[in-house]
C-alpha positions in Angstrom: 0.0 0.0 0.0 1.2 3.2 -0.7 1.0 6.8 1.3 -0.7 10.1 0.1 2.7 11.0 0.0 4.1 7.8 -1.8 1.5 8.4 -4.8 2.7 12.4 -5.2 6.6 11.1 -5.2 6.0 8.0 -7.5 3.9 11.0 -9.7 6.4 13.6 -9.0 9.6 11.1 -10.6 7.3 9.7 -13.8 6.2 13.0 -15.0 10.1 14.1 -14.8 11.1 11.3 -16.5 8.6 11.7 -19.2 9.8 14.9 -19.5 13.7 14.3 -20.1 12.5 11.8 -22.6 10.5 14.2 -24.2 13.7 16.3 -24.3 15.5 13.6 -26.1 12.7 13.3 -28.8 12.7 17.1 -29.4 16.6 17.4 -29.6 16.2 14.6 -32.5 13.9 16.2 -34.4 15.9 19.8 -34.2 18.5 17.5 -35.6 16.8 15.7 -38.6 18.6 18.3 -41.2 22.1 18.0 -39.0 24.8 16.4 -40.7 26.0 12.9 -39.7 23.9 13.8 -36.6 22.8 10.5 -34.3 19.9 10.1 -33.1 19.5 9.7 -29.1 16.6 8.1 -27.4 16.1 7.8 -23.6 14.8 4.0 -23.1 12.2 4.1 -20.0 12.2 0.9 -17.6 10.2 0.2 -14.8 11.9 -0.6 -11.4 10.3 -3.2 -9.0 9.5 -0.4 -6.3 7.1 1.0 -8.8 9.4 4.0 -9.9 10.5 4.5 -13.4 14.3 5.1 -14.6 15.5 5.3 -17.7 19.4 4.8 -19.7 20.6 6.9 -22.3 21.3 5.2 -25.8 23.0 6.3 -29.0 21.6 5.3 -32.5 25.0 4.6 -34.4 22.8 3.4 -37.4 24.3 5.3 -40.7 22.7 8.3 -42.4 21.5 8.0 -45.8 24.7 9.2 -48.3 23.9 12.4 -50.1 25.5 13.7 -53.5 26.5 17.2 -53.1 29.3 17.9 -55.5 31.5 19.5 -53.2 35.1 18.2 -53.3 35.5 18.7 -49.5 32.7 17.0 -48.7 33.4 13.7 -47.4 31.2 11.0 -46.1 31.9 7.3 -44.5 30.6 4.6 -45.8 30.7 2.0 -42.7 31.8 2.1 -39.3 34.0 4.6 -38.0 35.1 8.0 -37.6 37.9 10.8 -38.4 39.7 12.5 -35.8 39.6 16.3 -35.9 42.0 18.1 -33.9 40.7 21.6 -32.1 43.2 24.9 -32.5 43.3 24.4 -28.6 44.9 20.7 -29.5 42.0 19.0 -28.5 41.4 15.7 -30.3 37.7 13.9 -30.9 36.4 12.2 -33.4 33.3 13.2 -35.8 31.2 11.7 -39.1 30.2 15.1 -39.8 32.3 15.4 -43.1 31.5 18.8 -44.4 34.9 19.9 -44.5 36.5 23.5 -46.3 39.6 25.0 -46.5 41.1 27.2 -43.5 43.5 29.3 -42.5 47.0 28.2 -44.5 45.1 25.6 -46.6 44.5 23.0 -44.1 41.5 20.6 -44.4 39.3 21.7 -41.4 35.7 21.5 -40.1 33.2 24.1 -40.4 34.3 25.1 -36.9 38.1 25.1 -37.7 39.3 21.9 -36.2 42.0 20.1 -38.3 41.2 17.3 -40.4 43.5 14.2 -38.9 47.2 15.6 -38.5 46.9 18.1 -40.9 46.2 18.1 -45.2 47.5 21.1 -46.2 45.8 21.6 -50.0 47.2 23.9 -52.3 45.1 27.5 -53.1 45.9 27.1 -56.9 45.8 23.7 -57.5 43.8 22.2 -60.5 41.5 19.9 -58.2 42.5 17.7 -55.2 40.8 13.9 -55.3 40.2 12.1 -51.9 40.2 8.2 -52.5 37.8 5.8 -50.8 41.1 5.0 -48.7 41.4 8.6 -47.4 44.7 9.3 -49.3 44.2 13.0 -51.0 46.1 13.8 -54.0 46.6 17.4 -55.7 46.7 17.9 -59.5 49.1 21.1 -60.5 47.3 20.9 -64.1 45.1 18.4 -65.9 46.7 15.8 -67.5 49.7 15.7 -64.5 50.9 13.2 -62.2 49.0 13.8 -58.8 50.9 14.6 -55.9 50.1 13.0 -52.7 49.0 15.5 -49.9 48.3 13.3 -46.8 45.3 11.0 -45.0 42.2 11.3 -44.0 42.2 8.8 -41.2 39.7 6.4 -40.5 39.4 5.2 -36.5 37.0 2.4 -35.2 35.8 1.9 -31.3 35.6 -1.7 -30.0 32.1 0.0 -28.1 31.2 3.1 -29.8 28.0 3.4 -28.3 29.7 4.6 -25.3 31.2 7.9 -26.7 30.4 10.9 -25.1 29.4 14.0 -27.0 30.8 17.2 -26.6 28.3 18.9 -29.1 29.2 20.0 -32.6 28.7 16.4 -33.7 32.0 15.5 -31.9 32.8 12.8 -29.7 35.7 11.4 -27.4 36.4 8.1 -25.9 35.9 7.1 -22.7 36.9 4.1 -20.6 34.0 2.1 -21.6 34.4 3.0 -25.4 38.0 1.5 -25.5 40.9 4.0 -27.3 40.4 4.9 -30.9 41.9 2.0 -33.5 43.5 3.5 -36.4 42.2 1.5 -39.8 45.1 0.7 -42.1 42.9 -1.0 -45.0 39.2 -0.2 -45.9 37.2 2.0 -48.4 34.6 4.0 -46.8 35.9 7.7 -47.5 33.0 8.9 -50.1 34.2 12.1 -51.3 31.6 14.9 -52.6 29.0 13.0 -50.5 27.6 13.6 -46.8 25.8 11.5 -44.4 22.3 12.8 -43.2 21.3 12.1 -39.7 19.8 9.2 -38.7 16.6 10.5 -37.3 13.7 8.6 -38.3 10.9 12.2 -38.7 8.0 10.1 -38.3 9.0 7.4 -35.6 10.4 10.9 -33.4 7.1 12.9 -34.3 4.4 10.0 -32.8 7.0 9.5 -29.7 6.2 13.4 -28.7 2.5 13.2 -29.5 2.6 10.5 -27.4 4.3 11.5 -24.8 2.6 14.7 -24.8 -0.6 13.5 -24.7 0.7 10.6 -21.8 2.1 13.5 -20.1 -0.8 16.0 -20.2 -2.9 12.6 -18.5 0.1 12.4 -15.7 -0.5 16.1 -14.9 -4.1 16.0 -14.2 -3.8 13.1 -12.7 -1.2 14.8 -10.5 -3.5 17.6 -9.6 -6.2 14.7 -8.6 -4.0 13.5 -6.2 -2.8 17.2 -5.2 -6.5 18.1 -4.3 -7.0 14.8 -2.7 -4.3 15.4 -0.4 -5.4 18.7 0.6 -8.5 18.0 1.7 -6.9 15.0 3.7 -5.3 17.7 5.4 -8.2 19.9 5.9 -10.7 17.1 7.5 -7.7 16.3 9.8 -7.5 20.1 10.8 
């Protein structure tokens, strides 16, 4: 049997709940235009004391790969992610590939981090070519033997669903994630291509009517109980 005050604390914990979950759901849809962005759902679970909790898991599911034309674009097609490298010299690891040229001709993000150890890419050169293995090559003139500029790295996690973001789409290892592993042979680098986000637009848009409408019912229910209790106050006064 449960209290007056049990029932408003059991209340009190679901409807908060609901509403970090709700949180979750909103942050995805804000996202669904959000390059390489991964979706992040808060999985509900009820304990045997009647109270609900919840864990915090990352949908590592690929994007869709989109055309764009742009030659500093890049896209992975498979597992893994490229270490960017902040002007502070802070390293994480990202599959947002919309890359440009910054300051000296590096290879950066759209925030400025550097792409791997550094790609410097000439201003004038005829065209630059990323192969599916991340090597990037610089033409002086058409017809020319390519010179080779550097790597785009490719790194794997042996549990990537324990990153933890640090916003930006950027993430860093921790001790459940295992260190980065560097991938000497594959061919996932898709050059004038980006990944989409994974959200799925209508699976995210009937979670929140749901939960809206489940916690509009957990409210009034709330204020049932609220009245309930004060007049179990009031008769005892």
């Amino acid at each position: 049997m449960y209290s007056m005050q049990g029932i408003v604390r059991k209340g009190v914990n679901n409807v908060t709940l609901q509403f970090e979950k709700l949180g979750y759901v909103a942050n995805n849809l804000a996202n669904m235009n959000t390059r390489g962005y991964k979706s992040v759902t808060f999985e509900q679970m009820l304990k045997e004391d009647g109270y609900l909790t919840g864990a915090i898991r990352t949908d590592y599911q690929a994007g869709s790969i989109q055309v764009t034309s742009n030659p500093y674009d890049v896209a992975i097609n498979g597992t893994g992610f490229i270490p960017v490298i902040s002007p502070e010299g802070e390293v994480a690891y990202t599959r947002d590939g919309a890359f440009k040229q910054g300051k000296d001709g590096y290879l950066v993000t759209n925030d400025d981090w550097i792409v791997g150890e550094g790609i410097k890419i000439p201003t004038n050169c005829y065209k630059f070519v990323i192969k599916p293995n991340g090597e990037v090559f610089a033409y002086d003139a058409a017809n020319t033997k390519p010179k080779k500029l550097g790597t785009i790295p490719l790194v794997r996690f042996a549990s990537q669903e324990n990153l933890e973001s640090i916003g930006m789409n950027k993430l860093v290892p921790t001790e459940e994630s295992g260190e980065p592993q560097l991938v000497r042979e594959h061919e996932c680098i898709c050059q004038n291509n980006l990944e989409t986000s994974n959200t799925n637009v209508y699976s995210s848009t009937a979670d929140m009517l749901r939960l809206n409408a489940s916690l509009i019912a957990s409210t009034r229910m709330m204020k049932v109980v609220d009245d309930m209790y004060n007049k179990a106050i009031n008769i005892r006064e």
